[in-house]
N, C-alpha and C positions, 0 to 999 in steps of 0.2 A: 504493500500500500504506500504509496506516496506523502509525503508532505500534504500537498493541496489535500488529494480528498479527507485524507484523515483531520485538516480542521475544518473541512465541510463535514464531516460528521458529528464531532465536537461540536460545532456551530447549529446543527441541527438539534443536537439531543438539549442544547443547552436553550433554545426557544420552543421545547416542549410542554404544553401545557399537561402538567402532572394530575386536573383533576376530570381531566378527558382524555388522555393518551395514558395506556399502560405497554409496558415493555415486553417481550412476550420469546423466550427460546424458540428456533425451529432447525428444523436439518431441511438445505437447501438445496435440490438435484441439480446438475447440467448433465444434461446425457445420463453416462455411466459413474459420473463421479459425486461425491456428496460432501456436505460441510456444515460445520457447526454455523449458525446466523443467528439472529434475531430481528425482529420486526416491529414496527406499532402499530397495536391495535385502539380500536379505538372501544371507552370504557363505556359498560352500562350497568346500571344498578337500578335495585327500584327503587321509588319513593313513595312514599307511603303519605299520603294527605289525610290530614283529621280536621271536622269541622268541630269547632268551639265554638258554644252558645255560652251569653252572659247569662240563659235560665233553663237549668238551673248552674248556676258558677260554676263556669270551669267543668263543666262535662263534655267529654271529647269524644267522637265516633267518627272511625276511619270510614271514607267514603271510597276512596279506591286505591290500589296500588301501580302507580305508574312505571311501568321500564323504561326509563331512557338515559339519557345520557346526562353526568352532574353536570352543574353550571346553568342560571339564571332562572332555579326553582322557585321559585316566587312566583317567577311572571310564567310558567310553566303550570302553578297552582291555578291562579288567579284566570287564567287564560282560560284551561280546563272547564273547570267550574261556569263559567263564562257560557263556553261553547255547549256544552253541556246543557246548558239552560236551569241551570243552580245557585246561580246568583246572579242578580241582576244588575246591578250596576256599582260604580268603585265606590258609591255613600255606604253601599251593605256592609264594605267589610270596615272591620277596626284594627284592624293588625295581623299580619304576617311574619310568623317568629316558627327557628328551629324545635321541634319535637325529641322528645327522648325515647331512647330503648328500652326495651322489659323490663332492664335491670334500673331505669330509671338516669342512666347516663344522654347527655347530651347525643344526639345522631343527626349527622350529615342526610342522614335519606329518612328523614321525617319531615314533614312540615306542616305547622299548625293555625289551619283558616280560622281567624278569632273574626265573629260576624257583633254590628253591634244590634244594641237589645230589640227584641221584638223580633229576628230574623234565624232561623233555626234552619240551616242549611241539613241536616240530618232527616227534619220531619219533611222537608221538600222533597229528597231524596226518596222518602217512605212515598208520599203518596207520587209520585212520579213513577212507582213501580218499579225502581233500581232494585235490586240487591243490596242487601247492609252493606256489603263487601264485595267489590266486583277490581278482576285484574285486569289492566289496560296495558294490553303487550305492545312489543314499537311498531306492528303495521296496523294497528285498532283508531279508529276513530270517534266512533259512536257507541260505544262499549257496552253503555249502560242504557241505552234505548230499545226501545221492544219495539220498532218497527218503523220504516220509513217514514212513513206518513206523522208516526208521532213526534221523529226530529224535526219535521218540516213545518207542523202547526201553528206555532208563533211566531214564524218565521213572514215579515210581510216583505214584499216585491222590493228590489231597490228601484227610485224614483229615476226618468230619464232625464239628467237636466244639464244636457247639454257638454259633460268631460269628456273631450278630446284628445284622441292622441296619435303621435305621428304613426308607420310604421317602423323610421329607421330609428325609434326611441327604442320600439319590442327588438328590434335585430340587435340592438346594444347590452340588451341586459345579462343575459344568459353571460356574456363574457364580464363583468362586472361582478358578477356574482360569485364567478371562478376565483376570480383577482383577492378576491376578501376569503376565501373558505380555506384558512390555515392548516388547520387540523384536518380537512378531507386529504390536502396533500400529505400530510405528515402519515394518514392512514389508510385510507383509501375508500370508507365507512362508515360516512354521516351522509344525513340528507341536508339539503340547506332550502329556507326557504326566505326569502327577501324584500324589504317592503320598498317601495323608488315613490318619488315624486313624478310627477306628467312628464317632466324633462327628461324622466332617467336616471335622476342623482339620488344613489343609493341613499334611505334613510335609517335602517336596520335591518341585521339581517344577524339570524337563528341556525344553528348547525345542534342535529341531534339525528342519532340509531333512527329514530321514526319520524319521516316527514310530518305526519300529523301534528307530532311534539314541538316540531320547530316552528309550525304556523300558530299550536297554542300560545308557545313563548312570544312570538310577535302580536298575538292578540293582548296578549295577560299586560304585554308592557303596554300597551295602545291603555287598555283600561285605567293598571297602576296610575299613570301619566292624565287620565282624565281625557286624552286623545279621540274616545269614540264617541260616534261612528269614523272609521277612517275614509272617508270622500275622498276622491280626488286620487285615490293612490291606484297603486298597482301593485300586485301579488306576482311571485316567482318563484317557484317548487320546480327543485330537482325531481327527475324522475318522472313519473305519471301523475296526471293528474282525475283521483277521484272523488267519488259522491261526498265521503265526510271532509275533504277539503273545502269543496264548493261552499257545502254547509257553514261551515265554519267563517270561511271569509262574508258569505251574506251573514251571519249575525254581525259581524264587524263592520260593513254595510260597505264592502269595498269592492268598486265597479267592476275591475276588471282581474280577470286573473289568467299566468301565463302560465305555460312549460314546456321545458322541452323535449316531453318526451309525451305518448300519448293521452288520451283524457279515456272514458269509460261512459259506455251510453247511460250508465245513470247521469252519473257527472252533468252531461250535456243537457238532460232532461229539467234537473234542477238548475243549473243556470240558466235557460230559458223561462223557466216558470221563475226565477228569481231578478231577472231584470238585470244578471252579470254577465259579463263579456267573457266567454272562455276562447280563450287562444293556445293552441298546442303543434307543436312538430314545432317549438323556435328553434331553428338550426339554421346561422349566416344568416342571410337577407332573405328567408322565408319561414310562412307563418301558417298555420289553419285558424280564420277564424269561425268560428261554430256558433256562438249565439250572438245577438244582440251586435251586429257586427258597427254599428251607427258610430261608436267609440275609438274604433281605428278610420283613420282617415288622412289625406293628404294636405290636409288644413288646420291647424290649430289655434285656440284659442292663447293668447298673451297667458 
């Protein structure tokens, strides 16, 4: 090994995020020959969300167990919950703080929704027909819903009024998106999903094990921040784009949404009955767009 690569790997291991990248042994083939290596992978644990009501004081009941990936559990909780249709808006909650293990020790992969008085996130839960306890794996979206039609019921149309946007804004994003996702390169293993302004200029943008998880995280911040509805933006998911994503971005009430890789004829069904622009196949300078297509156009507004 040389000089150069060897502080390119130094240089590498040393901007590893330690609470998403873990280090991992492997035996490496070429052909006929084999060698000790190692690799990063990219980390997933659950977390375990408890809702706390101030009545009666302090009584805690886990509402689900999320897999994804550590970092920005909060807006991962908050987000959830959200999408969910569990809480309504960011006056419900009173505080966002770490949970403890069995043993009553501090833990990383608890976290506990404190809602304020009057709002009982557990007895919503109940008559919503969830499960006490229900696990939300990283390809799960709607986990705890019993059936299409009942994710969609409160769900009203986004309004048409008039956001436009270029197409060489959509031919831009997908590689912008690349340019920010550190950890996909370091592993090869997250999904990212990204929030842009009309122009394109990244606003945030979410990397987790489960696309879903990532669009939560940008929802939950959108809330924490008092941000919703997000108007005016654009959504961008690696990978496929289906039904519980749509979902999801219409609670958030955001027009349009991209990706680069295929959508799913639910997907499509719900964005058209929701008033959101679904756009898929973004590869280079070309796009499908599928519903509500009024929003891509060769004119925009200032």
């Amino acid at each position: 090994m040389t000089n150069t690569s060897h502080l390119a790997q130094v240089g590498a291991r040393s901007q590893a995020d330690p609470l998403r990248q873990v280090r991992a042994p492997l035996v490496r083939w070429h052909g006929a020959t084999a060698e000790q290596a190692e690799d990063e992978l990219v980390a997933e644990e659950p977390l375990e969300v408890r809702a706390v009501s101030a009545e009666p004081a302090g009584s805690a009941t886990t509402l689900a167990v999320i897999m994804r990936t550590p970092g920005h559990d909060e807006e991962l909780a908050a987000g959830f919950l959200f999408s969910e249709g569990l809480l309504a808006s960011r006056a419900e909650l009173a505080l966002l703080r770490p949970g403890s293990d069995a043993d009553g020790l501090p833990s990383p992969n608890v976290i506990e929704v404190v809602t304020v008085p009057g709002i009982d996130l557990a007895q919503r839960a109940q008559q919503a027909g969830y499960s006490r306890q229900f696990a939300v794996n990283a390809s799960c979206g709607v986990c705890g819903k019993n059936s299409v039609m009942e994710a969609c019921a409160t769900l009203l149309p986004l309004p048409d009024d008039g956001f436009v946007v270029l197409p060489d804004t959509l031919y831009a994003l997908p590689e912008r998106l690349r340019a920010e996702q550190r950890v996909f390169r370091a592993t090869g293993g997250l999904h990212a999903a990204g929030l842009f302004d009309r122009h394109g200029a990244l606003l945030a943008l979410r990397e987790d094990v489960g696309r879903h998880n990532a669009v939560d995280k940008l929802v939950g911040r959108a809330l924490l921040d008092g941000a919703l509805p997000l108007r005016e933006r654009i959504l961008l998911v690696s990978g496929r784009l289906s039904f519980e994503i749509v979902l999801k971005a219409l609670a958030a009430g955001i027009p349009i949404i991209a990706a680069v890789s295929a959508p799913s004829h639910l997907a499509v069904d719900l964005a058209e009955a929701g008033g959101v622009t679904l756009a898929a196949f973004l590869r280079g300078a070309s796009v499908n767009v599928y519903t509500h297509p009024q929003r891509i156009a060769l004119q925009n507004t200032p």
